[in-house]
C-alpha positions in Angstrom: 115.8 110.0 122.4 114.8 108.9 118.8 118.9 109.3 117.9 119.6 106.6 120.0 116.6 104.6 118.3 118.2 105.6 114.8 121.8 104.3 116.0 120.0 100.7 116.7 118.0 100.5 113.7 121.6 101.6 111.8 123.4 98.6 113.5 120.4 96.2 112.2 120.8 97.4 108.5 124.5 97.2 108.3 124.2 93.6 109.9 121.7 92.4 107.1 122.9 94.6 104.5 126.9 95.8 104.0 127.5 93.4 102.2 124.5 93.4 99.9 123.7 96.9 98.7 125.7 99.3 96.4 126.2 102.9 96.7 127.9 105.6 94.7 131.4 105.5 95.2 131.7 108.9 93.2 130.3 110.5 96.0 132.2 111.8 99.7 131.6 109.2 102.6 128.2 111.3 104.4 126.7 110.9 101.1 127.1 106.8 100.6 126.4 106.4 103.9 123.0 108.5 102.9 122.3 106.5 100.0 123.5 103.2 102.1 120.6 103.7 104.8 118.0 104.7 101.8 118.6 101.9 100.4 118.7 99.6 102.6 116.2 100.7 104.7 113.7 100.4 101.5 115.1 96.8 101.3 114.2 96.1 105.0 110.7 97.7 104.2 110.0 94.9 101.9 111.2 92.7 104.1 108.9 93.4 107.1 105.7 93.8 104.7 106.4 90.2 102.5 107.9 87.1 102.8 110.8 88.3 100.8 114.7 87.2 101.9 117.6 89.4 102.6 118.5 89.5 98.9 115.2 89.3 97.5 114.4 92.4 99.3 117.9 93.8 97.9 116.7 92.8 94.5 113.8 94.9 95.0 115.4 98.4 95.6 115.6 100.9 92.6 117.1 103.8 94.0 118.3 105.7 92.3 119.1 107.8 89.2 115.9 107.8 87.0 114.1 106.0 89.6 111.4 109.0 89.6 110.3 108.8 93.1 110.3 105.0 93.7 112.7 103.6 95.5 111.3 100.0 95.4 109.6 97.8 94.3 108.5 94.6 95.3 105.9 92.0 92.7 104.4 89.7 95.0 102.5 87.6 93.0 102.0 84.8 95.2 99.5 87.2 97.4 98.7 89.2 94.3 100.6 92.6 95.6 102.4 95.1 93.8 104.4 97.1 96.4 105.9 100.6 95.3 107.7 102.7 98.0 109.7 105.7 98.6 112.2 105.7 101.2 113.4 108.6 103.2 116.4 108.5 106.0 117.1 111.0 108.2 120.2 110.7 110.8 118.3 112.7 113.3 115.3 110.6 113.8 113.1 113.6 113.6 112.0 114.8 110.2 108.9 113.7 108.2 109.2 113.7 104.1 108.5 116.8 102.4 105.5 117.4 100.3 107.6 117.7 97.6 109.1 114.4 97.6 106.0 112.9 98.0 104.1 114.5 94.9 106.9 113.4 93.1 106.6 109.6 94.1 102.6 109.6 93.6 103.5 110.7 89.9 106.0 108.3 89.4 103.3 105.7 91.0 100.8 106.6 88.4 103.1 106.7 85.5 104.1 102.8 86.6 101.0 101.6 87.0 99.7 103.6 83.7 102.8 101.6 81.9 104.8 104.9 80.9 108.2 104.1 81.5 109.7 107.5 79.7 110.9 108.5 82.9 112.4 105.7 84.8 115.6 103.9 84.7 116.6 100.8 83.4 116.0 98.5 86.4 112.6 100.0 86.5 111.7 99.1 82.9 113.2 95.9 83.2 110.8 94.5 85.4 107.5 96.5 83.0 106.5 93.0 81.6 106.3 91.4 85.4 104.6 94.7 86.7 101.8 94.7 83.7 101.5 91.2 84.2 100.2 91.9 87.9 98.5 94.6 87.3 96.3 93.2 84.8 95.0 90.3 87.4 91.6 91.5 88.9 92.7 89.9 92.0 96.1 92.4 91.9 96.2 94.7 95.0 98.3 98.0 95.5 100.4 98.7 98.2 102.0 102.4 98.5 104.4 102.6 101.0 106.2 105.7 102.6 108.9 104.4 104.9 111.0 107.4 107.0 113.6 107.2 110.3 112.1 109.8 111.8 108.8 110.4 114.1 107.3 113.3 113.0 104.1 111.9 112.1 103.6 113.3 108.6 101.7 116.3 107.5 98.0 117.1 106.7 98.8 118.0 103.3 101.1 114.4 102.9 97.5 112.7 104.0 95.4 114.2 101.9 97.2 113.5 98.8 97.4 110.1 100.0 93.8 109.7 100.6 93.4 111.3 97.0 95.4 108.6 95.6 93.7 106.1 97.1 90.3 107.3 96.1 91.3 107.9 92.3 92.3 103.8 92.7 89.1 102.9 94.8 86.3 105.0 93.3 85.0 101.3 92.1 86.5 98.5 94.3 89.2 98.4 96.8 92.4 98.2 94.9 95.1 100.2 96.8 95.9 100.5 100.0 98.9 103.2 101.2 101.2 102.5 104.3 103.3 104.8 106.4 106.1 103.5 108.3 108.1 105.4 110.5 110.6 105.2 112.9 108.2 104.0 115.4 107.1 100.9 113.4 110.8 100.6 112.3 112.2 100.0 115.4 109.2 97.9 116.8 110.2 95.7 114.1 113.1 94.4 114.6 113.1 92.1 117.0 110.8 89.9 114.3 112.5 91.1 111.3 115.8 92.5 111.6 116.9 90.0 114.4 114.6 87.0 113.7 113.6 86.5 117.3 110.8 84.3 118.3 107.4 85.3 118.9 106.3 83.7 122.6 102.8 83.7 123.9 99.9 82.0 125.9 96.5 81.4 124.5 93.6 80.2 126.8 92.1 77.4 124.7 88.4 76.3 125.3 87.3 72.5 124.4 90.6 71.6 123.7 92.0 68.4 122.4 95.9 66.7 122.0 97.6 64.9 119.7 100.8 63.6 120.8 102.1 60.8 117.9 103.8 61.7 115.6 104.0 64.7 116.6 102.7 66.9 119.3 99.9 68.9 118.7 96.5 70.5 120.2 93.0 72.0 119.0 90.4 73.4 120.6 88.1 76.7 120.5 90.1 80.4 121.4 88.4 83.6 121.9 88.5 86.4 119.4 89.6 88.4 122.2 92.8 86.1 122.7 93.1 86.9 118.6 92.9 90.3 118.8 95.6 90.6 121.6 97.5 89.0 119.5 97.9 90.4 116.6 97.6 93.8 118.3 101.1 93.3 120.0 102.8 91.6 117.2 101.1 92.6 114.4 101.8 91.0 110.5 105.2 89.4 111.9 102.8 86.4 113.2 102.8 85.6 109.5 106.8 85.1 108.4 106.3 81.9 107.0 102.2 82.3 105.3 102.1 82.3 101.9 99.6 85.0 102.0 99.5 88.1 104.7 96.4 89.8 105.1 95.0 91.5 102.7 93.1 94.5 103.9 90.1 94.2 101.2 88.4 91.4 99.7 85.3 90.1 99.2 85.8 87.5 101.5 86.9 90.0 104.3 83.8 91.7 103.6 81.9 88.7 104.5 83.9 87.8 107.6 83.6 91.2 109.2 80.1 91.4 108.7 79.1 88.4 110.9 81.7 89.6 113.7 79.4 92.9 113.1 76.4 91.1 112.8 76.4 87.5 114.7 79.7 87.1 116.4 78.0 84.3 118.3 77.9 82.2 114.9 81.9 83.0 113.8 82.7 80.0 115.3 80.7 78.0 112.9 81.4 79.9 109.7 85.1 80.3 109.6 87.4 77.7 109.1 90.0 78.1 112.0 93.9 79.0 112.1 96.2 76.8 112.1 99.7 78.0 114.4 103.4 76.2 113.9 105.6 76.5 117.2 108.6 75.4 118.4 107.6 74.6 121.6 104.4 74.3 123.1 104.0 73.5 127.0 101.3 72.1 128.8 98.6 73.5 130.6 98.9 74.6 134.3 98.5 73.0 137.0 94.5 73.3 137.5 93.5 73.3 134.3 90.7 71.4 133.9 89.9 68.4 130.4 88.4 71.0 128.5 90.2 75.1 129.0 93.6 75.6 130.0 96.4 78.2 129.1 99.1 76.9 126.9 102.7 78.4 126.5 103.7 79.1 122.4 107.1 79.5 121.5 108.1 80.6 118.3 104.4 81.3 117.4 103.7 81.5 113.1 101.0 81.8 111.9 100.4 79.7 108.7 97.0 79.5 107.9 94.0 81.6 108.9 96.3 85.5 108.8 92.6 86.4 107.2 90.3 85.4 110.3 93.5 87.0 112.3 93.6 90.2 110.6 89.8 90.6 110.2 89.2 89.8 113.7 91.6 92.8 114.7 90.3 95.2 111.9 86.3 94.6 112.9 87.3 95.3 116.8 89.1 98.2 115.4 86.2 99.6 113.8 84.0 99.4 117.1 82.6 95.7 116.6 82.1 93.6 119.8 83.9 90.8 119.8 83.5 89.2 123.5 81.0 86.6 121.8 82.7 85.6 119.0 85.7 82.4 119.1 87.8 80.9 116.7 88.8 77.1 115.9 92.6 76.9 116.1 95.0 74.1 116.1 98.6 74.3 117.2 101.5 71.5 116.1 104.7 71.5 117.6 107.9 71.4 115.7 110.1 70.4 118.7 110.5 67.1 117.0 110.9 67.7 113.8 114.4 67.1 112.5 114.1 69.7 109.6 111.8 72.1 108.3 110.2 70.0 105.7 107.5 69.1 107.7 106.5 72.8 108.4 106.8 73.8 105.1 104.3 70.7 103.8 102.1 72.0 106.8 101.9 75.6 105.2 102.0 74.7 101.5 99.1 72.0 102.1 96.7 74.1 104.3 96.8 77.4 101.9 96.5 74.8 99.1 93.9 72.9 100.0 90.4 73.5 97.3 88.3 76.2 98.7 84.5 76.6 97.9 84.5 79.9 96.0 81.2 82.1 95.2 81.6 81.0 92.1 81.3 77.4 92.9 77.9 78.3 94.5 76.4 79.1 91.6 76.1 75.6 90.3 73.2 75.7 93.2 71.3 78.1 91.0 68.6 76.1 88.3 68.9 79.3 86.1 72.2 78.1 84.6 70.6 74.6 84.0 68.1 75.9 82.0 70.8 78.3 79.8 72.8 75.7 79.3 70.0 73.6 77.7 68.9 76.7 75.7 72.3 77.3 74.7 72.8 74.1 73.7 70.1 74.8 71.1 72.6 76.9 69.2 75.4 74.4 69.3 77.7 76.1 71.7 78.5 74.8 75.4 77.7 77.0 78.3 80.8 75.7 80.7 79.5 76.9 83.9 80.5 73.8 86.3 83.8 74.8 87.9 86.0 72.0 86.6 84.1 71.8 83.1 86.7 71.3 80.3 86.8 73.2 76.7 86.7 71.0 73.8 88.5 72.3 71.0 86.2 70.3 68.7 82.9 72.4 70.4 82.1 75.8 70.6 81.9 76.7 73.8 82.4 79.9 76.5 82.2 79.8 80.5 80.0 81.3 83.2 82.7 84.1 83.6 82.7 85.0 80.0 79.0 85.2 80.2 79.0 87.4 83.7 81.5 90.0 82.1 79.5 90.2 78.6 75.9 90.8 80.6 77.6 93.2 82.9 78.8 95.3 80.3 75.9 94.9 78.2 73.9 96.4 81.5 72.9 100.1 81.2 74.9 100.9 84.8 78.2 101.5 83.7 79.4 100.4 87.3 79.0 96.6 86.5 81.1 97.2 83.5 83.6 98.4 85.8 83.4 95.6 88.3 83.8 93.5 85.3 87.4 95.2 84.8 88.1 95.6 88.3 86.7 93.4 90.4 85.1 90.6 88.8 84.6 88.4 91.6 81.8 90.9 92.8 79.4 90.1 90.0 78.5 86.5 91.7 79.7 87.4 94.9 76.0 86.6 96.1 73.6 85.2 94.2 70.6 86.2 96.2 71.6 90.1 95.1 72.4 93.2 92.8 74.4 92.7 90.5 74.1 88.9 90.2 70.5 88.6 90.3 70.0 91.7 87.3 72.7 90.0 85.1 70.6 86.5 85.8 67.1 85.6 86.8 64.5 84.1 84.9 64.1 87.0 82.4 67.8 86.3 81.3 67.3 83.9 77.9 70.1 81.5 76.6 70.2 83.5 73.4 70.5 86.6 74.9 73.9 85.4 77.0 74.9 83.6 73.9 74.8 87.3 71.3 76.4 89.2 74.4 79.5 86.9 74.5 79.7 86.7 71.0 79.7 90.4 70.9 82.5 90.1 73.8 84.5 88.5 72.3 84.1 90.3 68.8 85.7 93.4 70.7 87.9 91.9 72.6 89.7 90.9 68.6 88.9 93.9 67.4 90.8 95.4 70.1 93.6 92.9 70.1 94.1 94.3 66.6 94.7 98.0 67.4 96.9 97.4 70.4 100.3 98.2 68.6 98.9 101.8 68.0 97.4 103.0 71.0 99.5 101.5 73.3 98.3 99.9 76.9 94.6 102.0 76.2 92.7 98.9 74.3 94.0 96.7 77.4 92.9 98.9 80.0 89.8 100.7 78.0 88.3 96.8 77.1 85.3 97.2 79.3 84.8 100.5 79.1 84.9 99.9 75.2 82.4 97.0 75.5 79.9 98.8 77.4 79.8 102.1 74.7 79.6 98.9 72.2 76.4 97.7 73.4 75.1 101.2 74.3 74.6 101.9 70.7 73.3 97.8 69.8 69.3 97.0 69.8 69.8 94.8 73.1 66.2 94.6 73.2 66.2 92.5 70.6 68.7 90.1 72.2 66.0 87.7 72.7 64.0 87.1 69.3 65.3 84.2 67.0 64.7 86.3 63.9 66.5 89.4 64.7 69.0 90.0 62.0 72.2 89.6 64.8 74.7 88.9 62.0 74.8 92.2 60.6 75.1 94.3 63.7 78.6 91.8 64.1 79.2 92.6 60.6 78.9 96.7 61.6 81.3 96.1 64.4 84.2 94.5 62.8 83.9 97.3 59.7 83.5 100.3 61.9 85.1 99.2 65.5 88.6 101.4 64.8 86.6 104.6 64.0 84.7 104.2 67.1 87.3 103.5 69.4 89.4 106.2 67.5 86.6 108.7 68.1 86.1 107.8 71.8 89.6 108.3 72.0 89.5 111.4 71.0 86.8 112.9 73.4 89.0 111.1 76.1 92.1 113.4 75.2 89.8 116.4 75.3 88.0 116.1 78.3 91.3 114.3 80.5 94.2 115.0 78.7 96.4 114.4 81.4 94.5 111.0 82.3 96.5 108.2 83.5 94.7 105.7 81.8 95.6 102.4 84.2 93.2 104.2 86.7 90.9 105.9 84.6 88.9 103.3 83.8 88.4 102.5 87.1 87.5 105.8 88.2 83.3 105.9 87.7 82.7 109.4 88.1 85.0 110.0 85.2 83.6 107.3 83.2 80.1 108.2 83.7 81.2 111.5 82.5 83.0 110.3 79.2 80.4 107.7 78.3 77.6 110.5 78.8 80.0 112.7 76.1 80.3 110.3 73.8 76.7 109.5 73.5 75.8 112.7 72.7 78.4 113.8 70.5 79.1 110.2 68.2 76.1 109.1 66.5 75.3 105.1 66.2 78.4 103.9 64.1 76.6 100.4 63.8 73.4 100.9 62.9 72.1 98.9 59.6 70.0 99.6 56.8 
């Protein structure tokens, strides 16, 4: 029956997208209408995973000759996601992609995300700056998508080079995630998507509260189970109008799904609620009590809270009992609103609104009061106050400067890659590894001061050689750091008299050499590297920096 399935979906891409997407008019009639479907069922792909509109989803396709296995691609960079596809139609509804074709995309993703364009055409490279320009944000996730009309689920070998792709991206911190959508998820779509029909549903809410001037609205306490239900039958389309979908890995999501794990009896009390746009919302039942009742939601979205949603459905997922755990929610109905000004206010404000960050929490921590006295000693400013202001007039560097420069001054070469990777994760709890190694009351003013001075030194020196080694001083800059202070007397960090000028001196003179000769060990041991991911693969680090110690004697030593 899945032809009769691929006839529907048909009907809903030639209703969004005759008018909208270009074929080949060289080629016979099966063939356009080939290329049609590809195309615009990679369009309707980004569609259904973004907020994207009919022709900003058109704009993403690239299709086509040179496109090197990427048929779109879609730079989110209001949620932070790069999302590179392939798209494969068959007019059967039965095949799954060949291994072929997929290889072939995977090494077309690396080579994009490495920033070697050779290969791709010219709408690809057109869009290189606004691609590196993602990809260069430690908050920038990966999505790799594999989109097909058919339902052959697809093949061992497909999985496992997909899991290998997403562990050569992972190996430090959870930076890509891969997708497969068939014709399944396709057509389970498009009522949301591809038609724009409402999503309906009732919700048992606990403790519950209304609002009915100036507009109508309701609060209360819902069950994670009601969540979870949820989300299970509609899935990310709750979401059309949030300004951020779930994102399958964070720190945060980490910390969520650990008390649903942990202490779902306190989620309640840690989160901070969903808030839910609806057309319509009707009254409770007759029955219903002052404080629980069931409430009917029509036109249900989603605007703030897809993160408690979507973690609430992964930890059940993942075998976490949920029957204790509830959720604050609050529902306002549009059914009087004129326009949609209103709801868009509602969803700009509440994703808007300041958020404490773990970095904020650090304030809490006297260790920084004390460096920043210490530092003071030496006439710079340690800026560690989220909302402290540089003075041009003052020397001065931030909390974050100094967190990166102790990490990669630390002997594990992981920090060093958190600093590059995931940066967040070096203060994500100040009560452990790695924040409590980089500070505690060992950790001197003068010591943080040297190692962000040496930072920064690289950072120039590398800003220097960029023209000749291409993207490899962008992408190498921590890795490059760390080797740095592998071969400096960090012992000495701490004494007054320690002669710290002429180790700078040493750096700026012999920096190019170094990196030149770490370069080349690199093109010996990995030639084929792709060197976006490289240096976030640890097992390959580990490997080059234990090479390079033993084969490149101390370029900055003084005599």
């Amino acid at each position: 029956m899945s032809k009769i399935h691929v006839t529907q979906v048909k009907r809903v891409l030639d209703e969004l997208y005759s008018q909208l997407i270009e074929t080949d008019t060289n080629k016979n009639e099966q063939d356009q209408k080939s290329i049609f479907y590809t195309r615009s069922l990679a369009a309707y792909t980004v569609k259904m995973l973004s907020n994207a509109t009919n022709l900003e989803s058109v704009d993403s396709v690239t299709d086509g000759y040179g496109d090197n296995g990427i048929d779109f691609i879609h730079i989110d960079n209001e949620s932070k996601r790069l999302i590179i596809g392939q798209s494969k139609w068959t007019h059967e509804g039965q095949k799954s992609p060949e291994l072929g074709d997929i290889l072939k995309f995977i090494k077309g993703f690396n080579e994009l995300i490495n920033g070697d364009y050779d290969n791709f055409n010219k709408k690809i490279t057109g869009l290189s700056n606004e691609i590196e320009g993602l990809v260069s944000d430690s908050q920038c996730k990966l999505v790799a998508v594999i989109v097909y009309s058919g339902v052959q689920p697809i093949s061992k070998e497909i999985k496992k080079e997909l899991d290998d792709l997403k562990g050569d991206y992972n190996d430090v911190s959870e930076l890509l995630d891969y997708k497969v959508v068939d014709l399944k998820k396709i057509y389970q779509s498009i009522p949301y998507v591809g038609q724009g029909l409402p999503i309906n549903a009732n919700l048992f809410i606990n403790n519950y509260g209304k609002i009915e001037e100036p507009y109508t609205g309701l609060y209360g306490r819902v069950d994670a189970s009601e969540i979870y239900n949820l989300y299970h039958e509609f899935g990310e389309f709750l979401f059309e109008k949030n300004l951020r979908k779930f994102i399958t890995d964070s720190n945060i999501n980490e910390s969520v799904q650990t008390t649903l794990v942990e202490s779902p009896e306190n989620f309640w009390y840690f989160n901070n609620g969903i808030t839910v746009l609806c057309n319509k919302l009707n009254g409770a039942p007759k029955g219903a009590n002052s404080k629980s009742g069931t409430f009917a939601l029509e036109g249900i979205n989603i605007v703030n809270g897809a993160q408690t949603v979507g973690n609430i459905f992964r930890a059940k997922e993942r075998g976490a009992d949920i029957s204790k755990a509830s959720v604050m929610i609050k529902v306002i109905s549009l059914d009087e609103c004129e326009d949609d000004i209103f709801a868009d206010e509602i969803t700009k404000s509440t994703n808007s609104q300041n958020r404490i960050l773990s970095k904020d929490f650090i304030t809490l921590d006297n260790i920084h009061k004390r460096l920043y006295k210490e530092i003071k000693l030496f006439n710079y400013k340690y800026l560690y106050k989220t909302g402290d202001v540089h003075d041009s007039n003052e020397s001065s560097f931030s909390f974050e400067a100094a967190a990166i420069s102790l990490a990669c001054a630390d002997e594990n070469i992981r920090f060093a890659m958190l600093a590059k990777t995931s940066v967040g994760k070096l203060w994500d709890d100040i009560n452990k590894p790695p924040y409590s190694i980089l500070f505690n009351s060992k950790t001197t003013g003068l010591r943080v001061l040297r190692s962000v001075r040496i930072s920064s030194l690289v950072d120039k020196e590398l800003e220097k050689i960029g023209w000749l080694h291409g993207k490899l001083p962008q992408h190498s800059n921590r890795f490059m750091l760390h080797m740095v202070f592998c071969y400096l007397p960090k012992n000495k960090f701490d004494d007054p008299d320690f002669q710290f000028n002429f180790y700078e001196d040493s750096i700026s003179k012999n920096f190019r050499s170094f990196f030149t000769s770490i370069k080349q060990q690199m093109d010996i041991l990995y030639p084929a590297a792709h060197i976006y991911h490289f240096f976030r693969n640890g097992s390959k680090c580990t490997h080059l920096k234990n090479v390079v110690l033993k084969t490149i004697q101390n370029p900055f030593h003084t005599d």
